[in-house]
DOZA-494539 format. One line per field, with one value per residue (C-alpha): residue number from 1; residue in one letter; x, y, z. Coordinates in Angstrom, 2 decimals, padded with zeros to 5 digits, m for minus. Example, Ala and Ser with C-alpha at 12.3 -4.5 7.8 and 13.67 -1.06 7.14 Angstrom:
residues 2
k	c(1	2)
r	c(A	S)
xx	c(012.30	013.67)
yy	c(m004.50	m001.06)
zz	c(007.80	007.14)
END
This chain:
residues 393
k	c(1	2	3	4	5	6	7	8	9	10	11	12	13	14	15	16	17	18	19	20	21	22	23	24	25	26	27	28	29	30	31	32	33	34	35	36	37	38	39	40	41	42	43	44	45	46	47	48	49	50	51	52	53	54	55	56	57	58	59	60	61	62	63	64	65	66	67	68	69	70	71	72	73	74	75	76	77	78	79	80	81	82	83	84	85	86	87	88	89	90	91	92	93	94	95	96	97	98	99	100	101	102	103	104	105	106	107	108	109	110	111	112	113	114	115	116	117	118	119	120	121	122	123	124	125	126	127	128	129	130	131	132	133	134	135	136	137	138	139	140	141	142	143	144	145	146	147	148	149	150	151	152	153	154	155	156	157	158	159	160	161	162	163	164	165	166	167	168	169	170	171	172	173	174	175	176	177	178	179	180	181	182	183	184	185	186	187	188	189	190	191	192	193	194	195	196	197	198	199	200	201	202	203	204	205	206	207	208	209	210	211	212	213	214	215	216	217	218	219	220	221	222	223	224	225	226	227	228	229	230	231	232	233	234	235	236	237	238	239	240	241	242	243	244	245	246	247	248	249	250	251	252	253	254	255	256	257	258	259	260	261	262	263	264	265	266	267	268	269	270	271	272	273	274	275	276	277	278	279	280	281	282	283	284	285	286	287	288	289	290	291	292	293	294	295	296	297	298	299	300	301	302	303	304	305	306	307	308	309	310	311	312	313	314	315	316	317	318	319	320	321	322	323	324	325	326	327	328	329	330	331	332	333	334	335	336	337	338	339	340	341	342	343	344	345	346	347	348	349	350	351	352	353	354	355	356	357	358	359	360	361	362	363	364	365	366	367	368	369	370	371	372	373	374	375	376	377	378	379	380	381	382	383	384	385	386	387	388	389	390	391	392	393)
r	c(X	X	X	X	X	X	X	X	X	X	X	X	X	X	X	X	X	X	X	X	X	X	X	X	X	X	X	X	X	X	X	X	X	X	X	X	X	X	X	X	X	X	X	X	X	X	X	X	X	X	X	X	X	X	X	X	X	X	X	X	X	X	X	X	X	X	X	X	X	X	X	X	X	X	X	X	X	X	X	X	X	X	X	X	X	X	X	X	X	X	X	X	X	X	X	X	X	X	X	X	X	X	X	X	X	X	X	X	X	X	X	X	X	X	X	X	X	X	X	X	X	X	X	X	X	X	X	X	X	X	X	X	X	X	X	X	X	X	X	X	X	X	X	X	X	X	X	X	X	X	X	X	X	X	X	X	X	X	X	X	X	X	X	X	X	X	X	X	X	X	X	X	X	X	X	X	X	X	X	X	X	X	X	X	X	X	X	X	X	X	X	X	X	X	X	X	X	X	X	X	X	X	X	X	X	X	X	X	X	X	X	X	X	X	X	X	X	X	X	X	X	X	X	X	X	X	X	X	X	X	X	X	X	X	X	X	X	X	X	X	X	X	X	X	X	X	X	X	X	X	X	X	X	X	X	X	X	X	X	X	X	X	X	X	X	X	X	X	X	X	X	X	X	X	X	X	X	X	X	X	X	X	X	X	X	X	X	X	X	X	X	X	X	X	X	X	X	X	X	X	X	X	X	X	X	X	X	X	X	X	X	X	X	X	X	X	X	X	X	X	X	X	X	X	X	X	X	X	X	X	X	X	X	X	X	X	X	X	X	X	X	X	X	X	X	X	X	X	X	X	X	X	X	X	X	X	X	X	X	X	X	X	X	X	X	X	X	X	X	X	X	X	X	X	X	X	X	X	X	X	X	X	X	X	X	X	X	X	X	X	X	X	X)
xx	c(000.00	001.70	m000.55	000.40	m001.92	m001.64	m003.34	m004.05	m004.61	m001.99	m004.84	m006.16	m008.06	m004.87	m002.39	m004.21	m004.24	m000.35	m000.27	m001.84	m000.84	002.50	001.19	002.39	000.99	001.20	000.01	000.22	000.93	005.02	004.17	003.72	000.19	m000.91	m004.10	m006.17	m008.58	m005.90	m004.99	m006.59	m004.92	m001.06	m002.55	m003.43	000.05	m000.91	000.40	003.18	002.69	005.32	003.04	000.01	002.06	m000.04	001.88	003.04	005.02	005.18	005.88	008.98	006.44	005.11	005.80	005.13	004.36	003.47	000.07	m001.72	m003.51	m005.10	m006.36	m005.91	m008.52	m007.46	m004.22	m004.36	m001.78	m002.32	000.08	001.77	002.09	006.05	005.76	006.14	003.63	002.04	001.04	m001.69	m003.98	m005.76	m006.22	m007.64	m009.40	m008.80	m008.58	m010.13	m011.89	m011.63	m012.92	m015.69	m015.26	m018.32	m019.27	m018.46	m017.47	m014.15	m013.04	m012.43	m009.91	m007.43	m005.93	m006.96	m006.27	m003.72	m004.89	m007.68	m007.13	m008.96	m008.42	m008.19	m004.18	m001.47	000.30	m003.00	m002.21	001.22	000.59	m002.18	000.41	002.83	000.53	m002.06	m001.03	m002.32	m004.11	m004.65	m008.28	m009.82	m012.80	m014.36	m016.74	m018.87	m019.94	m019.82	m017.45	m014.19	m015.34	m015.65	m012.77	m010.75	m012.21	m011.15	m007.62	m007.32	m008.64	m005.68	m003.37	m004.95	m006.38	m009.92	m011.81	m015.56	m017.43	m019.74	m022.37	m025.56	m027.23	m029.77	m027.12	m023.57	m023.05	m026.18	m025.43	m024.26	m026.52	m029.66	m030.35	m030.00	m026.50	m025.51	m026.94	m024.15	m021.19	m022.12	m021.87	m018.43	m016.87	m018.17	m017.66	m014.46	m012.59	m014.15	m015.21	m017.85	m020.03	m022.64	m025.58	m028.11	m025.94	m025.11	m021.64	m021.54	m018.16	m014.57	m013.08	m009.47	m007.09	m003.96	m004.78	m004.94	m007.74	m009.28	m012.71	m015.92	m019.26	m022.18	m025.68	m026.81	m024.72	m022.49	m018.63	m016.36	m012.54	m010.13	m006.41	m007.40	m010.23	m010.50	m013.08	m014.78	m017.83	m017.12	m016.01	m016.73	m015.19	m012.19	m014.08	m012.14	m009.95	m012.81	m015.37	m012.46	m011.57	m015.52	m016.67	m019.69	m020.10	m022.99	m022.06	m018.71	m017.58	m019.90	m019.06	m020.15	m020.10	m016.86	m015.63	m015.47	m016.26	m017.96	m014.69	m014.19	m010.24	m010.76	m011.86	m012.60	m012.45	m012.72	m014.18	m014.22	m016.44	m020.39	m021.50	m025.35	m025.89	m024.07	m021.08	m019.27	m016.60	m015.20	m012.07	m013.87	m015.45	m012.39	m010.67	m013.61	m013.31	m009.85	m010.06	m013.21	m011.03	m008.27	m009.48	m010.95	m007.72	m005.96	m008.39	m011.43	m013.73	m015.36	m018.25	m018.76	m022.72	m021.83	m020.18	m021.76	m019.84	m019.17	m017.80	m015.82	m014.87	m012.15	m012.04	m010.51	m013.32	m015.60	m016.13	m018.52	m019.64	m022.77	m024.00	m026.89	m030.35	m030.35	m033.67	m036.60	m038.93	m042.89	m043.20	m039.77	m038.86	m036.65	m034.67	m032.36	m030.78	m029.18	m027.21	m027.34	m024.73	m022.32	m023.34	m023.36	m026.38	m026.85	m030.00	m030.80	m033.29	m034.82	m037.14	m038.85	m036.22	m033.20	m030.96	m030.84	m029.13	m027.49	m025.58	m023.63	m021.59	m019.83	m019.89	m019.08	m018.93	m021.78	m020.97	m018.70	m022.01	m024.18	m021.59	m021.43	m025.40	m026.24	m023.43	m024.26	m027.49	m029.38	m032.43	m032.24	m032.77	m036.29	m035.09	m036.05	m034.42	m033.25	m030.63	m029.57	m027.92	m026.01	m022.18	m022.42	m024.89	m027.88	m025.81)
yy	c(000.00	003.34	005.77	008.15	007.83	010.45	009.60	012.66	011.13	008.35	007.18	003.40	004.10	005.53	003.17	000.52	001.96	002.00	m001.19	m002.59	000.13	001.86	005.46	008.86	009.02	012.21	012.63	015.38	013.87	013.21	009.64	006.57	005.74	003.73	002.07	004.89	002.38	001.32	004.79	003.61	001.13	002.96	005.48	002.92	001.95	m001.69	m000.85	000.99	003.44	001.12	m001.53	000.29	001.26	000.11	m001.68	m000.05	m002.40	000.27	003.10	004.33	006.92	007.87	011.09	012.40	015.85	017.23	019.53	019.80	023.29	023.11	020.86	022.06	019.59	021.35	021.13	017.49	018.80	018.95	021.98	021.76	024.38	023.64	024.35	020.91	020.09	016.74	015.81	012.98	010.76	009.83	011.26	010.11	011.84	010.06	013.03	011.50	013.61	016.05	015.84	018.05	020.73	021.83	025.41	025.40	028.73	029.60	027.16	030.19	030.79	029.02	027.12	025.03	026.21	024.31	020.70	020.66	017.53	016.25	012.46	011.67	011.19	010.08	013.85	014.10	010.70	011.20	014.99	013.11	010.76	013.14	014.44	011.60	009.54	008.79	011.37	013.88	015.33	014.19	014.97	013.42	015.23	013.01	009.02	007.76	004.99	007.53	009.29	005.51	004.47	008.12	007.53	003.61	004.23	007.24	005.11	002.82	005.19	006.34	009.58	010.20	010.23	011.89	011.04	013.72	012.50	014.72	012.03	009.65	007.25	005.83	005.00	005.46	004.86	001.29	000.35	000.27	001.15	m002.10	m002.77	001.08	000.97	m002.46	m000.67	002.24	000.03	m001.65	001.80	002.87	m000.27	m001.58	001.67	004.00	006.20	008.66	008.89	011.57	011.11	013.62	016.06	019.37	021.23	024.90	025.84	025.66	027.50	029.08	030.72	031.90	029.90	026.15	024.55	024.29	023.14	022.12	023.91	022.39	023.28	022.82	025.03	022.05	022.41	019.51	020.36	019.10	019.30	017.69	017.87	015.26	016.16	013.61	014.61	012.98	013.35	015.52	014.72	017.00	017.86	021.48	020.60	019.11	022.45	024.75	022.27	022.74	018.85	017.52	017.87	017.21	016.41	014.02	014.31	012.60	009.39	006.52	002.78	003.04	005.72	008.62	012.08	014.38	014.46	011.15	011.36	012.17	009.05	009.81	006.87	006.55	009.08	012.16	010.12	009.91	007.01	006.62	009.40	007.27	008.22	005.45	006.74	003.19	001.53	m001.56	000.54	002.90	m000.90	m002.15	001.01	000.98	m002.19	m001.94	001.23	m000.79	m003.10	m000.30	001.24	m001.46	m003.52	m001.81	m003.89	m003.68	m001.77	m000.73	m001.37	000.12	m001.86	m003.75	m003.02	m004.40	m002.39	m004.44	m002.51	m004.29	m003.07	m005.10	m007.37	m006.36	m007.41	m005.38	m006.11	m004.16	m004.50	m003.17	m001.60	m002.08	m000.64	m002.69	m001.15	m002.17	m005.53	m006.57	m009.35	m009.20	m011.93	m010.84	m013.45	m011.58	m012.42	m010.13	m011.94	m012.18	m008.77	m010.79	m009.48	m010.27	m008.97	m010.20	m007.65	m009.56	m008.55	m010.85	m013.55	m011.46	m010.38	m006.42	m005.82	m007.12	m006.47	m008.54	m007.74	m009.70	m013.24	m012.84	m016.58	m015.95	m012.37	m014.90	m016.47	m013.71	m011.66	m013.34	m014.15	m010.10	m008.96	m011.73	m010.40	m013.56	m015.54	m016.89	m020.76	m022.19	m022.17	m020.75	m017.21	m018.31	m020.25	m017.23	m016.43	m019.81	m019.86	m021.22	m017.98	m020.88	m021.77)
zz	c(000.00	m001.15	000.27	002.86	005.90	008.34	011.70	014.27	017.63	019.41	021.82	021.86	018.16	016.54	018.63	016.72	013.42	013.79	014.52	011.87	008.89	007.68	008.92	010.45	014.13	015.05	018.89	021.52	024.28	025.24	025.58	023.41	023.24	026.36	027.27	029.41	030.32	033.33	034.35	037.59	038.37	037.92	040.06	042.55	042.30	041.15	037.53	036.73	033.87	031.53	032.17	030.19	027.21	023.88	021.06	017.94	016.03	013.06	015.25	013.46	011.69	015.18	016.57	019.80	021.40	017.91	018.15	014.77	014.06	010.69	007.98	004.09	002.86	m000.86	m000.23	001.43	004.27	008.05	009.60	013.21	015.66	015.53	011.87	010.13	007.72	006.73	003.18	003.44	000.86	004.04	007.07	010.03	012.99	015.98	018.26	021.24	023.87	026.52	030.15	030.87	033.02	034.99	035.88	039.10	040.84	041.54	037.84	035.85	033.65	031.50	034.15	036.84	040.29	042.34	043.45	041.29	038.58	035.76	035.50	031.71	030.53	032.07	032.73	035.06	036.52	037.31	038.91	041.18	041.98	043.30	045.85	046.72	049.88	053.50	055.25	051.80	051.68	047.92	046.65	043.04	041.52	039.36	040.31	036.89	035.90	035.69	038.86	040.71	039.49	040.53	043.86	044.60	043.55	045.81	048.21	047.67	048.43	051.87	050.94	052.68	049.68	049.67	046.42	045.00	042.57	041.25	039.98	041.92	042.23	041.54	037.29	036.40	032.61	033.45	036.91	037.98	041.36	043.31	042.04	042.54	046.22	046.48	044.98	047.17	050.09	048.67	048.45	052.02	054.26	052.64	051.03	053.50	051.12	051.76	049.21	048.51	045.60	044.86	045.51	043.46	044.08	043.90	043.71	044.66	047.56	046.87	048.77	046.74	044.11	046.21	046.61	050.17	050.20	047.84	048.28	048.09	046.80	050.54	051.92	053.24	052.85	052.25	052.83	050.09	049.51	046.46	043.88	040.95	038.48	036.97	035.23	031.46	028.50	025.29	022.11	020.60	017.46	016.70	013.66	012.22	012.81	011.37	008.42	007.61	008.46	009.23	013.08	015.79	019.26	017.65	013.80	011.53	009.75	007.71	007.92	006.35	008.89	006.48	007.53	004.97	003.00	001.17	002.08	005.86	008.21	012.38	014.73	018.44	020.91	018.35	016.43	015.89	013.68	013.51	016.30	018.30	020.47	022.82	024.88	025.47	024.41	022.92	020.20	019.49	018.53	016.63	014.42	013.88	013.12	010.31	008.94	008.60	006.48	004.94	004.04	003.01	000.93	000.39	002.45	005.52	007.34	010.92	012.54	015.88	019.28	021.69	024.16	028.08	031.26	033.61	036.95	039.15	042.53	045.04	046.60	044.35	040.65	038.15	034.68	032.33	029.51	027.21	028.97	032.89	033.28	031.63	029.17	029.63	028.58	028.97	031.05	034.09	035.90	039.11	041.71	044.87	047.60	050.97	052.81	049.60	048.11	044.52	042.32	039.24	036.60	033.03	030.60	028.10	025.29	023.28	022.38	022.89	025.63	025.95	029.13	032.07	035.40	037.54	040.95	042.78	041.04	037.18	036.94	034.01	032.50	029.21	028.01	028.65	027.01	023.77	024.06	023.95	021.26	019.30	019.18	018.31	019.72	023.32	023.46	024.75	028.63	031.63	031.91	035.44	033.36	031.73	035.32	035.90	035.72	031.57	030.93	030.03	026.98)
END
């Protein structure tokens, strides 16, 4: 293949692209692309940050700390802030996403005050690590899956973590609200983490630019030598708005991964396919992969991920899939255990499996796994056996 491909983006969707493709990676970070997904788990100290490093068997055309600022679709050139320039015949978007940063008072500005972390790369990892330990005040803002998994590693390390979460209750994109009301007892009675739902914070309190304390909505103050926030993700989609591409919420593509330009392709977090945007490593692969054999043979069409979140924290193992929460007419199978804390729920509509969650025991979550992304009829079986250990296969 003689074509120059030019890949923007040296996260886990362009990692894999250089893997399996002669291209230029050209990523902004001063590291070689590593697997975010266990960010965690170096900051928990289980993992150290050599451990996470992606492969890039091709990555002679990588190049690192390199910031692109504009796209010459005529021209077929991306331009760098240090001046280089990039002729392409392909390009691909795989500019990832940003963390979203709340407005909270006192989070002005360009730059965040002095203890006050976002928890998406691992420059943010790394300055947590230098001043997380025993006895450090942390608060998380946000009780989705990030904000969980912020709080149990800091809870690793011995800071007194307090857990701030708007919503109803703890990953409410993933859970329903008998397995968040067990992983809310998992974080309190065996990481001692205090954990706060339903609650809106105000603002940041500041004294010579440091962090001292979180406000609440209530009026209640929580005191913090440290602040993660953790309140998602939004995709990077400003190259693409200035180069005049198709853009909603992510950058619009096809089932082939193309963008409104025919020589540009998006994968991973930046991009939207079927008003769709995931957010999860298992579908930034799946496209890389579909655009790869795009690119190199002229085959191959993404339908969207089915994807699974596994959460490993300590005692406590967590796996969802699908739709949790039932629609009318749906049936609903759930086996608990008090004394355990295991749980475990099956969705099912018609003849197919829609959704599931599972805590504690995941002796089941393979079958049921490959039942729901396979997407095909359930066998004639009582749904109880959908929660044995072989998933009722």
């Amino acid at each position: 293949m003689s074509s120059r491909i030019v890949v923007i983006g040296g996260g886990t969707a362009g990692a894999r692209l250089a893997e399996r493709l002669p291209v230029t990676l050209l990523g902004e970070e001063p590291h070689a692309p590593y697997n975010r997904v266990l960010l965690a788990d170096v900051l928990a100290g289980r993992y150290g940050p050599e451990v996470i490093a992606l492969p890039t068997p091709r990555d002679e055309g990588s190049r690192h700390e390199v910031r692109v600022t504009a796209i010459d679709r005529a021209a077929r050139v991306v331009h760098c802030a240090g001046g280089e320039a990039f002729a392409y015949d392909r390009l691909v978007l795989a500019t990832g996403s940003n963390p979203v940063l709340p407005p909270l008072r006192g989070l002005g500005g360009d730059r965040l005050p002095s203890g006050v972390h976002a928890f998406r790369t691992l420059d943010d990892c790394m300055a947590l690590d230098a001043v997380v330990g025993p006895g450090v005040r942390a608060v998380v803002i946000g009780g989705g899956l990030l904000g969980v998994s912020a709080a149990r590693a800091l809870a690793a390390r011995g800071a007194e973590v307090v857990l701030a979460q708007q919503g109803e209750h703890l990953m409410e994109r993933q859970l329903d609200a008998e397995a968040a009301r067990l992983l809310r007892r998992h974080l309190e009675a065996d990481l001692s983490v205090e954990v706060h739902t339903e609650c809106r914070v105000r603002g940041l309190r500041c004294e010579d630019g440091a962090v001292e304390a979180v406000e609440l909505a209530d009026g209640f103050v929580l005191d913090a030598d440290v602040v993660v926030i953790a309140c998602g993700v939004r995709p990077r989609v400003g190259l693409a708005l200035e180069a005049g591409l198709d853009v909603r919420r992510g950058i619009v593509v096809d089932d082939q991964l193309r963008t409104s330009d025919p020589y540009i392709h998006a994968v991973g977090d930046c991009a939207e396919h079927d008003g769709r945007l995931y957010g999860l490593a298992g579908a930034a692969l799946e496209q890389a992969d579909v655009l790869a054999d795009v690119l190199l043979h002229g085959t191959g069409a993404y339908r969207g991920t089915r994807a699974l979140t596994r959460l490993s924290m300590d005692a406590l193992e967590l796996a969802a899939f699908g739709e949790a929460t039932p629609l009318p007419g749906d049936d609903t199978v759930r086996l608990a255990d008090a004394t355990s804390g295991a749980y475990r729920k099956v969705v099912v509509r018609g003849d197919r499996l829609v959704g599931g969650v599972l805590l504690g025991d995941l002796g089941a979550v393979g079958a049921l796994a490959r039942a729901w992304e396979g997407d095909e009829a359930l066998p004639e079986a009582p749904l109880l056996h959908l929660l044995t250990h072989d998933g009722g296969s």
